[in-house]
C-alpha positions, 0 to 999 in steps of 0.5 A, spaced: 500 500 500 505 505 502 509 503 496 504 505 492 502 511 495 510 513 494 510 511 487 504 516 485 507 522 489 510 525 482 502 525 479 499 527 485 504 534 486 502 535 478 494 535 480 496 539 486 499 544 482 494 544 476 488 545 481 492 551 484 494 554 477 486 554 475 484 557 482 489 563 482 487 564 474 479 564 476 
């Protein structure tokens, strides 16, 4: 389980900052 969650960290960091990117731009 822990593994996976480490594993998907990169993709999970890109999702944050896309979701940032469209409240600051709203």
């Amino acid at each position: 389980m822990w593994e996976i969650i480490q594993t998907d960290i990169p993709h999970f960091k890109i999702q944050i900052q896309a979701l940032l990117n469209e409240l600051s731009q709203s």
